[in-house]
N, C-alpha and C positions, 0 to 999 in steps of 0.2 A: 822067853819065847814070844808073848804080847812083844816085847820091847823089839824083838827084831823084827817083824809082824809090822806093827808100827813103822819101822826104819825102811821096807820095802814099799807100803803102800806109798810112804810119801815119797819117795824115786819115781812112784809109779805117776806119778801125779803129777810131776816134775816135768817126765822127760813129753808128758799127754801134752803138758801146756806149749813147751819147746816145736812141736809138733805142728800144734796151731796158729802160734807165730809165722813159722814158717809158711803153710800155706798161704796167708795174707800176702806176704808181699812179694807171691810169684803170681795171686793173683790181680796186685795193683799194677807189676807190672805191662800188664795187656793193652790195658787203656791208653798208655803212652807209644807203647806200638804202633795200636790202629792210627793214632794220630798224627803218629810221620807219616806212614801210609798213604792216609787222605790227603795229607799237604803233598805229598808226592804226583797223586794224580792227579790236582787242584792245577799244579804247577805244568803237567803235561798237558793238560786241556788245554789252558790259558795258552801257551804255547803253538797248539794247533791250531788256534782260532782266528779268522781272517780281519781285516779292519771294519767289514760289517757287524760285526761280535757273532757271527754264526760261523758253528764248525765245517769245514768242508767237505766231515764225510757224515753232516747231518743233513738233508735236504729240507727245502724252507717248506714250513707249515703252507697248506692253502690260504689264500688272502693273506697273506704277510710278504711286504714287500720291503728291500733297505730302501734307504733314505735315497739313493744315486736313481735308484728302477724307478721311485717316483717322481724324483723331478725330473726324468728323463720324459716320462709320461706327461707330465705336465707340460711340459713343454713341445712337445709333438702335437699337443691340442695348436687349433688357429686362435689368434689371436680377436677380439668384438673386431678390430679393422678391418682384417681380413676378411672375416665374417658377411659382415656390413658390405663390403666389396663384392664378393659373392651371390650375394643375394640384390645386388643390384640390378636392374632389368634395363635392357638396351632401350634409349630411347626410338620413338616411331619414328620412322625416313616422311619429307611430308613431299603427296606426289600432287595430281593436278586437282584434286577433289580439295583438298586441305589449302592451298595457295591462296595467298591474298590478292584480290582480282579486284580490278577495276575495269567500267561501262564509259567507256566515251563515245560521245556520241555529235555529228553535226546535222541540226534538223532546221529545215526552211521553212517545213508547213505542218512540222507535225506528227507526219508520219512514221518518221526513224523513230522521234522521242517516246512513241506510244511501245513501239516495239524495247529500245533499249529500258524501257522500265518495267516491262514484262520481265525480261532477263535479268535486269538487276535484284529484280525480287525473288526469282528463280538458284540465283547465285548467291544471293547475301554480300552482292558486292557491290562497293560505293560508287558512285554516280556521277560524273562529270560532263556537263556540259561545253561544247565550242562553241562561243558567242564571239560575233566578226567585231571588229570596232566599231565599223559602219553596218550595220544590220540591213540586210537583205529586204527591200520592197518590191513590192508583187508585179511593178512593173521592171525594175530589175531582173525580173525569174520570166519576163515572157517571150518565149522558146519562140516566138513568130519576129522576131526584130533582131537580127544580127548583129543591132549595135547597142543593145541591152548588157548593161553590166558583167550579168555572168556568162553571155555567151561570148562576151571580148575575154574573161578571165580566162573562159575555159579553152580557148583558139591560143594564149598565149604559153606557152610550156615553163616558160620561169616566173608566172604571174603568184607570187604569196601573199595573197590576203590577209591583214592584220588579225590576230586575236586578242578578244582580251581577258585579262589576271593569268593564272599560271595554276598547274598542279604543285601542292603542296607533297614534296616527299613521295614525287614518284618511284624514288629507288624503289621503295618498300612493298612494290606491287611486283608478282610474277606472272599472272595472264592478265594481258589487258583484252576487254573486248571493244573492235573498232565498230561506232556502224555511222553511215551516210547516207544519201539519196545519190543517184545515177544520175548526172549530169552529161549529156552529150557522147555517152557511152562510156565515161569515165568518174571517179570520186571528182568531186567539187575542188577546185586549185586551196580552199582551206585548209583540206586534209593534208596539203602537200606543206604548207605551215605547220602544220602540229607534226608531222611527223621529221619533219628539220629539227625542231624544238627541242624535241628529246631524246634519249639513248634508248635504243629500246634492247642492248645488246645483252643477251640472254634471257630474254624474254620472251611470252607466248603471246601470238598475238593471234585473235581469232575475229576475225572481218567478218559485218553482216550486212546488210543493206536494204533498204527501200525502191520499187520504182513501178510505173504505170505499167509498163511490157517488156524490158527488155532484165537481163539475168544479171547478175556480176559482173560481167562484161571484161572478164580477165583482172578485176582492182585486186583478188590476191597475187599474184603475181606480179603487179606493181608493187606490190607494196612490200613483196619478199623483194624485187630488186630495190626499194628505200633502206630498206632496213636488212643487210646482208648476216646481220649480227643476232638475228631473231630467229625464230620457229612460228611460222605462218602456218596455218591449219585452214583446212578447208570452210568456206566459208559460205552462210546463208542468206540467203533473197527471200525478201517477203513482198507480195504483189501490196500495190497500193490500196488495194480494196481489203484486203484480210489483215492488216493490223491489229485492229480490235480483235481478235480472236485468234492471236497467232502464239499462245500459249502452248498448245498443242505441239505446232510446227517448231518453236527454239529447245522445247523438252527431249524432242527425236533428235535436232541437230547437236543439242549438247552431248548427247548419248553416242553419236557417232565420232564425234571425235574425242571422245575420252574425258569432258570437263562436266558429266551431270554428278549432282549433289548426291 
């Protein structure tokens, strides 16, 4: 009875262990499962996924851009040239205030000279004198002898008194200012020299003058018929007596026609 006792327990014991085998390798089998699995949908993603490496039915995180949205980005900035160009400011138009100006002037006695270096000081602009060749003596200039030098020049209409040297590099002037004394009711036949002598086309010319009693006596208007190629501007007379103090009178004159500082 032990002896069969015996022979049952150890069946029992047998079929316990067959048992536990068994379990084990239906539970190793799982883990080989899940792993096709994964590779299964490793391989469906990868599949889904665009040349950016993001899914398309994942939307891109904030601040994450691909590689194409930023250099497209980069690229729509301007370039420093551009830039540079941009920020570059129109230069200033230069009108009668800013122009390079020159004071010519023809003086017998003094009186013009006192006046054009008022104005030249007035203006900041360079200074040129018309000196004859043969320079003008006081019995030359006397208005009582009709046959005194300048009252034969001034009765003759093509009489051109010699000057002497020359402007250097007139081109480079845009207002010139003229001034003279009144002779016989007209500029002195000099002035009709100097203004043969040079081009004044496109140029401003603003006539002033000196004399005892009489005004302008029309020399802008001669002088717009010399020069058809200029801009003549109304023009100022200073008595012979107020020279020295005619500071006042070329400040207003410059302001009426557009050329004060």
């Amino acid at each position: 009875m032990k002896k069969f006792l015996s022979v049952l327990m150890t069946l029992a014991i047998m079929l316990s262990l067959a048992a536990c085998g068994s379990g084990k390798n239906a539970e190793g089998s799982s883990p080989g499962i899940e792993s096709e699995l994964q590779t299964a949908e490793e391989s469906s993603t990868n599949e889904n996924m665009d040349e950016t490496g993001l899914s398309p039915d994942k939307p891109e995180q904030p601040g994450e851009l691909s590689s194409d949205v930023q250099e497209q980005e980069q690229s729509d900035e301007p370039s420093s040239d551009v830039q540079e160009e941009q920020t570059d400011e129109p230069s200033a138009e230069r009108d009668g205030t800013d122009a390079k100006a020159l004071v010519v002037y023809f003086s017998a006695t003094g009186n013009t000279k006192a006046v054009a270096e008022t104005l030249a000081g007035l203006q900041s602009a360079d200074l040129y004198e018309i000196i004859p060749e043969q320079p003008y003596t006081d019995e030359d200039l006397n208005y009582n002898d009709r046959n005194t030098r300048a009252t034969v020049e001034q009765n003759d209409p093509d009489a051109r008194p010699a000057i002497q040297g020359s402007i250097t590099d007139f081109e480079q002037y845009d207002v010139v200012y003229v001034g003279y004394p009144i002779w016989w009711g007209d500029m002195p036949r000099i002035l009709y020299t100097f203004f043969d002598t040079y081009d004044f086309g496109g140029k401003t010319i603003a006539p002033f003058c000196t004399s005892g009693g009489s005004g302008l006596s029309g020399t802008p208007g001669t002088i717009a018929g010399l020069e058809e190629g200029a801009t003549v501007l109304d023009g100022l007379h200073v008595s012979d007596s107020a020279v020295d103090s005619a500071e006042s009178s070329v400040s207003e004159w410059l302001g009426s026609i557009g050329l004060a500082e």
